[in-house]
N, C-alpha and C positions, 0 to 999 in steps of 0.2 A: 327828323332825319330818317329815311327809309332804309330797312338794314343791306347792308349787300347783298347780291346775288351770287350762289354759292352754295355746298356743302354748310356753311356758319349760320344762312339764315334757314336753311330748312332745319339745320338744328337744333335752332333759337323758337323753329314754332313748333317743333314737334316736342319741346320741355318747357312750351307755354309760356316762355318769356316777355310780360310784359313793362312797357316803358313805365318809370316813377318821375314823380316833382322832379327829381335830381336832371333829367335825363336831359344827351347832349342838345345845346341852343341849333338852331336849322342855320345850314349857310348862307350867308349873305350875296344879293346877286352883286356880280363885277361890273365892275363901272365901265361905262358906254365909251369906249377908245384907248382903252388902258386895255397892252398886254395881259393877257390871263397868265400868274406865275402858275406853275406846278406845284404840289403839293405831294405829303406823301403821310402815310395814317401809319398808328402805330398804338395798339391796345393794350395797357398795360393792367395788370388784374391787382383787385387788392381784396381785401379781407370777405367774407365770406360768414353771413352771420343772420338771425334768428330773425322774423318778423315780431312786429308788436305781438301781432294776435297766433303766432304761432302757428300762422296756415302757410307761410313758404317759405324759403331760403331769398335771402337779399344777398345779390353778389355786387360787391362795387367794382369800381374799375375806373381808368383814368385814358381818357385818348389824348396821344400826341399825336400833333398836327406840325408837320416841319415843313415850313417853304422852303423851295427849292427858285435858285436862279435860271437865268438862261442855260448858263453850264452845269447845273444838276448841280451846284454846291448848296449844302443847307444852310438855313438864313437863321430867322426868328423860330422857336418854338409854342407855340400854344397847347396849355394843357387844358383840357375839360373833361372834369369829374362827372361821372355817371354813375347809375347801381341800375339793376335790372333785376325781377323777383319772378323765382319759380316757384309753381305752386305744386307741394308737396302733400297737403293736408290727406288726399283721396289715397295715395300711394301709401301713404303709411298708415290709414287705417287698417288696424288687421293683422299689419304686416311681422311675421315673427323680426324677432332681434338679430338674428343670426344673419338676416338678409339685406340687415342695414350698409353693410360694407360693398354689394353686390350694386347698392341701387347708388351710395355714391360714384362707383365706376360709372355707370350710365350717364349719373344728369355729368359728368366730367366731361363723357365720349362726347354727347350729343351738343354740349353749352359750348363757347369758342371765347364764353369769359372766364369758362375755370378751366388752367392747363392741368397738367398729369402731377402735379406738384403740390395742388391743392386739396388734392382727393381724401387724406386724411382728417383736414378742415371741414371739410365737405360731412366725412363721416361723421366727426365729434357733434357738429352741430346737427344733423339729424338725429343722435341718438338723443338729443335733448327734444327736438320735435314729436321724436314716436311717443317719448315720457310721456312728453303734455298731451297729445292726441289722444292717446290712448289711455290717458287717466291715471297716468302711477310718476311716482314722484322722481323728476329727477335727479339719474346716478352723478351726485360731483365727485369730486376731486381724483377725475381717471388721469389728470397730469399735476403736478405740483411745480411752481415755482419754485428754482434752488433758493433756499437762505430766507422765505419768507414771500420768495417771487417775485413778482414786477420790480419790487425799488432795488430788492438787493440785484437783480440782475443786470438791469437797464442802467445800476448808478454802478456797477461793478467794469461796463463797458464792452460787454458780452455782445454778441451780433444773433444769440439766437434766446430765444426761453428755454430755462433748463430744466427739463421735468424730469422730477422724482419717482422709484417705486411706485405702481398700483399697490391699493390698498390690500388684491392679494395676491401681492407677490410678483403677479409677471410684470412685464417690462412694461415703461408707458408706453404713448404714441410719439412720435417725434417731435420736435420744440419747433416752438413757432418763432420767425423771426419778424424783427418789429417793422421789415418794410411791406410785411404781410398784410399788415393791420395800420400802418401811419401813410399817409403821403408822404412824398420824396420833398427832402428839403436841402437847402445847404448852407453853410454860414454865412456866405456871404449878403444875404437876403433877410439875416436876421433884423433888419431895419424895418426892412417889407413887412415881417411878420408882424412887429410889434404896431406897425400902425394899422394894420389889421386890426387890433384890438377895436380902436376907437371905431370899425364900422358902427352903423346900426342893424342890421341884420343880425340874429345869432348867428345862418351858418356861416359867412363869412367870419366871427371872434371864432367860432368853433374852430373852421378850417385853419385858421392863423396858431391856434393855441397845441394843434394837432402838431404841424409844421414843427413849432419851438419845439413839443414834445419828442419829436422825431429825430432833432439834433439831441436832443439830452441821451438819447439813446445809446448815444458816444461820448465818452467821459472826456476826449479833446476838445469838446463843443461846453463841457460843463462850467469853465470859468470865464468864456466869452458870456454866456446866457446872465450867470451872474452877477456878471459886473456892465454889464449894461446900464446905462442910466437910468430910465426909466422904465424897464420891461418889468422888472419885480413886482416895482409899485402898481404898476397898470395890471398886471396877472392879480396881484393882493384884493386889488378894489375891484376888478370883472366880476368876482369870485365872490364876495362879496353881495352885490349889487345884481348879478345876472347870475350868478349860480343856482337859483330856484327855477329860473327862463328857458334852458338849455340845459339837459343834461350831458350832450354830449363835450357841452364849452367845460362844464363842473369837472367830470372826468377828466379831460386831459389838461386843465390844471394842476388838479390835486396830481394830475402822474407828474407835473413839471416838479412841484414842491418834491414829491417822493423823488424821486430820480436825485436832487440836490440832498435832500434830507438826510439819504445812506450816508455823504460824509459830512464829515464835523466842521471842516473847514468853511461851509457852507451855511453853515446852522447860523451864526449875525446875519448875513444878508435877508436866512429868512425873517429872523426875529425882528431884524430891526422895520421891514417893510411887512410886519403885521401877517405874514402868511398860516404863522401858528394859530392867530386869535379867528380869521377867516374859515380854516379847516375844520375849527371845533364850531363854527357858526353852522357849516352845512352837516357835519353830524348830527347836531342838536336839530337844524330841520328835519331832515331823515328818520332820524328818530320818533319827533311828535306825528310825521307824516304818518308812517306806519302804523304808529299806536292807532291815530284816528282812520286810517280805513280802513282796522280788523275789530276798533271796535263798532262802525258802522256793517263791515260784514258781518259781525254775530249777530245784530240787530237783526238786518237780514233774513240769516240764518233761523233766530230767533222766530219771526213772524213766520217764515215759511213751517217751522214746526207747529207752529201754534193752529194756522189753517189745516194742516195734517191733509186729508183724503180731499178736500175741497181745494186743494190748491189747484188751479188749473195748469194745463204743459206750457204755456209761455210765462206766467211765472216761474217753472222751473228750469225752463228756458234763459229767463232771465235773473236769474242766481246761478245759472251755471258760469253766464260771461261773464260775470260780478268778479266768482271767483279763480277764474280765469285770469282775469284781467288783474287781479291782486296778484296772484304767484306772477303774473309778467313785471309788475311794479316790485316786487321782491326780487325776481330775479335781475331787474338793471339796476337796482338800488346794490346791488353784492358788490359788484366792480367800484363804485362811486365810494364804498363803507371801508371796502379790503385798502384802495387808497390811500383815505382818511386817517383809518387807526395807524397805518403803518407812518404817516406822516408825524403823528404825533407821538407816537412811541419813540420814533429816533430822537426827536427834538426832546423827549422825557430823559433824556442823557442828559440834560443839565436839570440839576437838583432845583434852578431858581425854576424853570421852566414847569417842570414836575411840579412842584406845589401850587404854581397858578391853575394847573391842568384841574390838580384835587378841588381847589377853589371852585372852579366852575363843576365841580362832581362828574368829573369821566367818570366814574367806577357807577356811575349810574344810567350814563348810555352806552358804558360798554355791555354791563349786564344782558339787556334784551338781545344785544348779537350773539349770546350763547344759544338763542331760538334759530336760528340760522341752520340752512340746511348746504350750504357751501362750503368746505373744508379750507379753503383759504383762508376764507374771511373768519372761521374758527380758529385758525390756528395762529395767525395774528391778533387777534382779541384774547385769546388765552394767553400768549405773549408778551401783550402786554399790563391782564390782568396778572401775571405773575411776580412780574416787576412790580407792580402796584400793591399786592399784599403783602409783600417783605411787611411793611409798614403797619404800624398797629393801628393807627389813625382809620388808612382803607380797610383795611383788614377787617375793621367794629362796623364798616358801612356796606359790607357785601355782607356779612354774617346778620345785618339788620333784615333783607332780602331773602324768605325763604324758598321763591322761587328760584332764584341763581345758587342758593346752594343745591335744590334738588337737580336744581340741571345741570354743575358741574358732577354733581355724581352719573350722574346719567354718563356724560361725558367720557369718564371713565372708563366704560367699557364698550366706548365708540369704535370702532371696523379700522381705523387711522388709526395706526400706534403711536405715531407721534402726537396726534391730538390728544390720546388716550392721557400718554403719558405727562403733557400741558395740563392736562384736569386732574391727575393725580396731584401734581406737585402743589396747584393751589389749595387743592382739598387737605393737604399735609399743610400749608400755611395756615387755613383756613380751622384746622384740628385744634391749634392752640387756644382758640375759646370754647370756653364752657357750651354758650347757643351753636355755635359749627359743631361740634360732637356731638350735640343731641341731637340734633336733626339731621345729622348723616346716620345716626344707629338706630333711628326711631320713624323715619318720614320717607327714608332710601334703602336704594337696596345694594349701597355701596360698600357692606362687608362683602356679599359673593364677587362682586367685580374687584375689590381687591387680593382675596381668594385666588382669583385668575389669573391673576399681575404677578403674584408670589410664583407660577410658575414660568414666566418666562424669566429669563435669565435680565434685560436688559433693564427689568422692573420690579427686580425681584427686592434690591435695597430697601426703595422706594414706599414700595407695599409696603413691607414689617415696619418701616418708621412710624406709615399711618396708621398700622395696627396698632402698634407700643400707645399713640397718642388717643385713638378711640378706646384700648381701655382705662387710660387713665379716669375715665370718667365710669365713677364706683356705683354713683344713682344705675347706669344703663349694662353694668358690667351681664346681669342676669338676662336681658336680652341679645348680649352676644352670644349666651349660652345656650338662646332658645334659637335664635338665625343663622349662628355660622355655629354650630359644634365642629363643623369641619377643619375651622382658623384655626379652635385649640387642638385636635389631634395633628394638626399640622405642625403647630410653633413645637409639641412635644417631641414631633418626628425629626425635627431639623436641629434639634438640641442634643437629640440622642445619633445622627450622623454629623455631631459636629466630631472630630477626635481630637482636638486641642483641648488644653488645661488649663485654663478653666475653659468653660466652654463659650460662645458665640455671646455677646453681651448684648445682642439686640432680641435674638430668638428666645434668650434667658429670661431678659426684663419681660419678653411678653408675657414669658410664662410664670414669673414672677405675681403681674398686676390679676392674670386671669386666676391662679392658684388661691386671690386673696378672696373672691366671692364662690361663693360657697355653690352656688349649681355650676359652677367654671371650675370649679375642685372638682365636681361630680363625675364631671367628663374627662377630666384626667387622669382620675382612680382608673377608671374604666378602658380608658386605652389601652392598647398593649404596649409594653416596654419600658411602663411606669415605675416599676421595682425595680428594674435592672438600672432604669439612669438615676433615682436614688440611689441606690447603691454606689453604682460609680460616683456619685458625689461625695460621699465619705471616704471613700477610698481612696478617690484622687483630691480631697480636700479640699471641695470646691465650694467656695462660699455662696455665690447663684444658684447653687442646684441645693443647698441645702437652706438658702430662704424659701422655696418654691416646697421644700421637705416642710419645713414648718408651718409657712400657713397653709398647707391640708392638713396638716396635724392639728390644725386649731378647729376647723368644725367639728361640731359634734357629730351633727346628724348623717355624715360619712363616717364614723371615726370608724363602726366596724367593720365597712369595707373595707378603708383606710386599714386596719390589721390584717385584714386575711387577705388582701393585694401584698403585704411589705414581709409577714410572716412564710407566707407561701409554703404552707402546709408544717411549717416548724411551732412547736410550740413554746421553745427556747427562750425565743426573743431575741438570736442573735443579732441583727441588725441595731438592735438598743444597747449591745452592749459595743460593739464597734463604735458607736455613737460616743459612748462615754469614755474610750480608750482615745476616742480622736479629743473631747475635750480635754481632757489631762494632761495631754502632749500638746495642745493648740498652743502652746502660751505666745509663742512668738509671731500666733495670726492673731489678731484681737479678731477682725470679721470675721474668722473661722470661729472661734470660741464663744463669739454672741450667739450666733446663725445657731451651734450645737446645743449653747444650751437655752435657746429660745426653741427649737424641738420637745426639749421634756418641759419647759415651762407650758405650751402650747396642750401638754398631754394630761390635761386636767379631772385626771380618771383616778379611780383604785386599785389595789392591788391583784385585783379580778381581770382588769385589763393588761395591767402595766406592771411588771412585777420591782415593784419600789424598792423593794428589801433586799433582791439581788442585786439591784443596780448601787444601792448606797455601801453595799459588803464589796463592789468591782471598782471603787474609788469614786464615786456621785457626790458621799456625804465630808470624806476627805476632800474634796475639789469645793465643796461648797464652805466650810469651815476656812480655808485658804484664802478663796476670794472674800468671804465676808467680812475680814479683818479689815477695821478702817484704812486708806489710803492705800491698799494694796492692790485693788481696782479701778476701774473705768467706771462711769453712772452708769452708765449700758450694762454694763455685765451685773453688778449689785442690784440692777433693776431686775434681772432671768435668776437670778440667785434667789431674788426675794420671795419673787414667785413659785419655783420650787421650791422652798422651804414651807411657802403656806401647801403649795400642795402635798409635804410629807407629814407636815402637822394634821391635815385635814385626813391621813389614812390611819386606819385603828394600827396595823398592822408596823407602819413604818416611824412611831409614837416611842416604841422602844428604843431603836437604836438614836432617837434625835436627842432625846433624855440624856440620854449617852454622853450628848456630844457637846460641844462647844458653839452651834449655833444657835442655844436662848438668850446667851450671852451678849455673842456679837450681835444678833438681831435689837435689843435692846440699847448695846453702844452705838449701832449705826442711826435711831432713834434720836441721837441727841448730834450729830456729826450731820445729818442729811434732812433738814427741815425746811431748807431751801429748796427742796425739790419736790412736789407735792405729789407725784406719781410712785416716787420711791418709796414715800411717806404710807401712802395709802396699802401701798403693798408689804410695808413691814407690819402695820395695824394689822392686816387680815393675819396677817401669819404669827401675829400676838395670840389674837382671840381666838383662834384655833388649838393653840398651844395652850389656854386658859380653863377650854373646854375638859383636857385630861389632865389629873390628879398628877402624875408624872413631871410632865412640862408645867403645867399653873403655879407647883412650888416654886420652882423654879425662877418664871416671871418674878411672882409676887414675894418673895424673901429674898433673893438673890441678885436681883438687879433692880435698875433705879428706870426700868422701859415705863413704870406710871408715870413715875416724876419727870421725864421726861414730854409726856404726851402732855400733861399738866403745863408744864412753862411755854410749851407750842402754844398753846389755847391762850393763855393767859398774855401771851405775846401779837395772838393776834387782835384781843381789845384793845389795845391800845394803835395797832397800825390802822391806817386809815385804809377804805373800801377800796379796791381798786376797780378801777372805770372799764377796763378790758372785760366784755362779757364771759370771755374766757375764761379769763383770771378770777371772773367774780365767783363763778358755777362750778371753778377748782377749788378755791377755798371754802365753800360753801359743803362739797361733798368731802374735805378736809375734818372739817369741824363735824359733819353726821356723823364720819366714821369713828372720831376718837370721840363722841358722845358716848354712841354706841358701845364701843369698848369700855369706856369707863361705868357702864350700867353692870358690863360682864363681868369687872373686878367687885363690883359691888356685888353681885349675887354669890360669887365665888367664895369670896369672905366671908360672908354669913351663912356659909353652907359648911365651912371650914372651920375644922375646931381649934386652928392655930388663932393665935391674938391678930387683929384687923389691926393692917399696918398704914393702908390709905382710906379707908374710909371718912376719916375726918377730914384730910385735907379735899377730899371730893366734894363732899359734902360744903368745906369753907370758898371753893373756889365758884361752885354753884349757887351760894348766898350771896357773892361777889358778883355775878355774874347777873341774877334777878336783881338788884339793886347797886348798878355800878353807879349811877347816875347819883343815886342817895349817898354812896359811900364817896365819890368828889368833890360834894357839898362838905362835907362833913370834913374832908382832909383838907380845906381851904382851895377849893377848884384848883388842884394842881393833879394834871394828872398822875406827874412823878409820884410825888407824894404819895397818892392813892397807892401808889401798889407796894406792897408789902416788904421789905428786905429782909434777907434772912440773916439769921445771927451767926459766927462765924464757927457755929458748933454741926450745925446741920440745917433741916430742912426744917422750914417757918410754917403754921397749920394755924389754922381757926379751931380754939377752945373753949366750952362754955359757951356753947350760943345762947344759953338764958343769961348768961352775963353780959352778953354783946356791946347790947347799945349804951349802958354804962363806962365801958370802956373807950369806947367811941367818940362819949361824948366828954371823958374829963381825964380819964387815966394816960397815965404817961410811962407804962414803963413800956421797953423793947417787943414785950410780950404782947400787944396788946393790939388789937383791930384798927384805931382810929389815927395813928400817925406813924406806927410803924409798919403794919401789916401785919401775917399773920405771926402767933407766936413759934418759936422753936421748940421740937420735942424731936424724939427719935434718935436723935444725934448722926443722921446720914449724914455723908459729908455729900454735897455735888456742884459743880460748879454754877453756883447762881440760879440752880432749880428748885422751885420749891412744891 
């Protein structure tokens, strides 16, 4: 058909409009004595969109053709689709950015298929043409779908697309509406459409599948479509069976299912007619397709580098349309993917649904769509990868993936804030394993992008939650220390402008877990404000700011920073005696009173650093005498007791006053009270043999308390319990038994250094003959082990005597006294309960 003559066709040739496949059929001549009806044309425009190869704008369009009677009344309608393509390639070489809005007014003025209404259209799609022509990537998501886009809009009943925010800031372009882009359809013809399907030609399933889509576009139209007899089924199996055939058929299927899928009431019709197991068919193609033609592009790629300077220009020629023609495959594959996920995200609202999904591994072709340079189709896949990771299951198969975690960190600090913020929240699901922390703090550069997050207000939560969970992880803590120093003067800064009491528990823990590695303490000596918000944690009693006090207290190799930051030119010490004025009064916070005196326990120095003597004269060795007494503490607290007591034994200086005092005592009684706890245990032993070391304290031990006889019935109670299987358990009592070895070698040297009469030598000596030959000494008592061990007589404590008498004994003697059926004999006359 030849165009009119007119203003329309000199328009049409002067912006090079040439006829495609589509283009209108030629009229039929009138038949030989049949009135000629009148007729009358009528151009209706539609959508306006990209060529394959990126060299023009394709504008469709539709003519009506309405006969007219003798009396000018209109009769029958005939509609026929057309598209007509300008060529733009030459115009936009070159051409600056700014000038793109100027040259869509032109091809608008000049074309008579695109009205003044389209010209936006017109723009958007050119600026994706100048991208590709001119070689730079294009800019998406300048509109967004409200709610996730197409489905939520189109199943919402909305007449227009509703775009969101630019990513910076200004307003978008205006929403497009769906008779922009659908042919005009109406329900009553929904019969038409559906036998449409069964053409053979695609575009007729296309054009029929467009139509239904057209109606869905109206939620009045959604439970006719629905409930159709057989249009589900026939769309379920097109899809199916031709969705590899037609991509255009592919598309506005999967819009049909989407469109339905937004609501619930809808979800059986799809389930039951197979549209879920269909949706994840064409994903799954999509997916392999892709893989295989980027990895025949590298191939490619490959060979072209390998020729180097010998490549010839029509090879490079021909790798350039290669990759061309890949970004156009990428880019109609985004509409056909954004679909898809959203189809099956909705339908992932049902739990049975959801776990067939897992079944067939979504979470392994959602993955590659985080390569995706499309902001829809990202922030749908992030959406519904987020839903997905609650679950520990997914969770263990994305963190299997090293490339999906570096690219949700990537992600992170993507231009989109709400994509942004989609990639944080997985990255925080993602933080709860052990492999997702290391390879976000070790392989990414997701501490600075979190960094960034913490100052915006809308993601500021967010962030510090991932932070708290990235440093949980103690292996990598010393690489936050060396990549974000900035995180820890940060978490320090927002703890010291918190003014609540106690202060902020999320900004606290961080600086709690960074406090506990020792180059992450380095960095918070070194901030400013460090002393002051110590400070205010004593003051204001705050048990967070005073674990964060202690473990910097516990490095060493800061400790004299760590002084001359907290002294701040005093040589007093007052902040140590505040310290202990808060413990003595803490009673009624137990968390205060650990945290405090897990501070001086942490402070494993001399009197050169720490001045011990003034602090046990301002109530340290009073407070410590109080709690040590059996039952009158928590294991927590007798656990920071124990420890500062070994460290007062351990100073020349502080030796006097403990002599003094009532704790060799209680150290001893707690000895026979607390052997069910092996860490308490360990730490009363060291602050024995300390005390063992000075003349003062060692009488003490050794004439006035039963703390050997004590360590003795431990030992002697653990030959007889059987190994425990827990490796833990095993490497505990194992460093149990060194240490009261240990110790019982110090009683021995002590003794025979000492001119008073040796009070356990023998029984050491009898429980280590017991110990080299337990196996011998079982036999001998008739394999019982009871038997084997010794009772003590009801006078005092039972000892091996006369080891040259031994085996005599052993082997015939019968009195109470004697090795072989009673154990050891009684001397000494200690009373103790059952120790010997």
């Amino acid at each position: 058909q030849a165009p009119r003559a007119g203003g329309g066709a000199r328009g049409a040739r002067r912006c090079g409009l040439l006829p495609c496949a589509t283009a209108s059929p030629p009229r039929p001549w009138p038949v030989c004595g049949a009135r000629r009806m009148s007729t009358k044309k009528r151009i209706k425009p539609g959508k306006v969109e990209a060529s394959a190869d990126f060299s023009a704008l394709v504008v469709h369009f539709t003519t009506e053709i309405t006969h007219l009677d003798e009396e000018g009344n209109a009769g029958e309608v005939d509609k026929v689709p057309g598209s007509r393509e300008v060529p733009v390639a030459k115009a936009l070489k070159g051409l600056p950015a700014a000038d793109i809005a100027v040259l869509a007014q032109e091809i608008s003025d000049q074309c008579k298929y695109i009205p003044a209404s389209k010209v936006k259209q017109v723009e958007i799609v050119l600026t994706k043409l100048h991208a590709a022509v001119n070689g730079k990537t294009p800019a998406e998501g300048d509109r967004r779908r409200a709610s996730a886009g197409f489905g939520k809009t189109l199943g919402a009943g909305e007449d227009h697309w509703a775009p969101a925010a630019s990513t910076n800031g200004s307003s978008a372009s205006p929403g497009w509406k769906p008779s922009d882009l659908l042919p005009w359809a109406t329900a009553d013809n929904i019969d038409d459409y559906a036998e449409a399907m069964y053409e053979e030609k695609m575009e007729a399933k296309a054009a029929g599948a467009q139509k239904i889509l057209r109606l869905c576009t109206d939620v009045q139209f959604l439970e006719p479509v629905s409930g159709h007899d057989t249009l589900m089924g026939v769309l379920s199996r097109e899809l199916r069976e031709n969705g590899k055939r037609s991509h255009e058929l592919a598309v506005a299927i999967t819009g049909i299912f989407a469109c339905l899928a937004h609501f619930q009431q809808f979800h059986r019709c799809l389930t039951s007619n197979q549209c879920g197991e269909a949706t994840m068919r064409v994903l799954e193609y999509e997916s392999k397709r892709r893989t295989m033609l980027r990895k025949e592009l590298k191939l490619h790629q490959g060979e072209m580098v390998a020729r180097g300077s010998a490549a010839t220009p029509e090879q490079r020629q021909k790798l350039d349309r290669e990759e061309q023609q890949y970004r156009s495959v990428l880019d109609r594959q985004d509409r056909l993917l954004l679909l898809c996920v959203l189809v099956l995200r909705n339908l992932a609202e049902d739990v049975a649904i959801e776990k067939k999904l897992v079944a067939h591994k979504i979470c392994h072709f959602l993955g590659p769509l985080l390569s995706r340079h499309c902001e829809d189709v990202l922030w749908v896949a992030l959406g519904f990868l987020h839903k997905l990771s609650i679950f520990e299951q997914n969770k263990d198969q994305l963190v299997q993936s090293i490339e999906v975690v570096c690219r949700l960190a990537d992600l992170a600090g993507h231009q989109n804030l709400e994509v942004a913020f989609l990639a944080l929240r997985i990255c925080y699901n993602l933080s709860f394993d052990h492999r997702g922390r290391t390879v976000f703090i070790t392989q990414t550069s997701l501490l600075g992008k979190v960094l960034t997050a913490c100052q915006q207000a809308s993601s500021r939560k967010l962030a510090f939650k991932l932070l708290y969970m990235l440093s949980t992880e103690t292996s990598q803590r010393s690489v936050i220390a060396k990549q974000g120093p900035a995180c820890i003067a940060m978490a320090l800064q927002l703890c010291s402008k918190c003014r609540d009491s106690p202060v902020d528990a999320e900004s606290a823990a961080l600086c709690i877990n960074l406090s506990a590695e020792e180059a992450c303490a380095g960095v918070l000596v070194k901030a400013d404000g460090f002393a002051k918000l110590m400070l205010r944690g004593i003051q204001s009693v705050d048990a967070l700011l005073l674990k964060v006090l202690r473990n910097v207290a516990g490095h060493a190799s800061i400790r004299s920073r760590f002084f001359s930051v907290m002294n701040g030119g005093d040589a007093s010490h007052a902040w140590l005696h505040k310290l202990v004025h808060l413990a003595v009064t803490a009673t009624e916070h137990p968390s205060v009173l650990v945290e405090a005196l897990g501070v001086f326990a942490a402070l494993k120095c001399t009197s050169e650093q720490v001045p011990w003597p003034e602090l046990c004269e301002a109530g340290l060795l009073e407070l410590l005498q109080r709690l040590l007494t059996p039952g009158s503490a928590d294991d927590d607290v007798v656990l920071e007791c124990a420890i500062i007591a070994g460290t007062l034994a351990s100073d020349a200086e502080s030796l006097p006053l403990l002599a003094t005092s009532r704790v060799p005592i209680l150290l001893a009684e707690l000895l026979a009270e607390k052997q069910a706890d092996c860490d308490i245990m360990l730490q009363l032993m060291f602050a024995v043999r300390c005390m063992l070391l000075s003349d003062e304290t060692g009488e003490i031990i050794l004439l006035e308390t039963e703390a050997v006889g004590h360590i003795l019935q431990m030992l002697e109670d653990m030959l007889d319990e059987e190994h425990p299987e827990m490796p833990s358990a095993l490497r505990a009592a194992r460093a149990l038994q060194a240490r009261a070895e240990d110790l019982l070698d110090q009683v021995l040297a002590v003794e025979q250094r000492s001119a008073c009469e040796a009070r356990w030598g023998e029984e050491i000596k009898g429980y280590r003959f017991e110990l080299h030959n337990l196996e011998w000494c079982r036999v001998i008592a008739g394999s019982d082990p009871a038997s084997a061990r010794p009772s003590p007589e009801p006078g005092g404590v039972s000892q091996c005597s006369e080891a040259s008498n031994l085996v005599e004994r052993c082997l015939g003697a019968t009195s109470n006294k004697g090795f072989g059926a009673t154990g050891f004999g009684a001397t000494n006359g200690h009373k103790k309960n059952g120790h010997r």
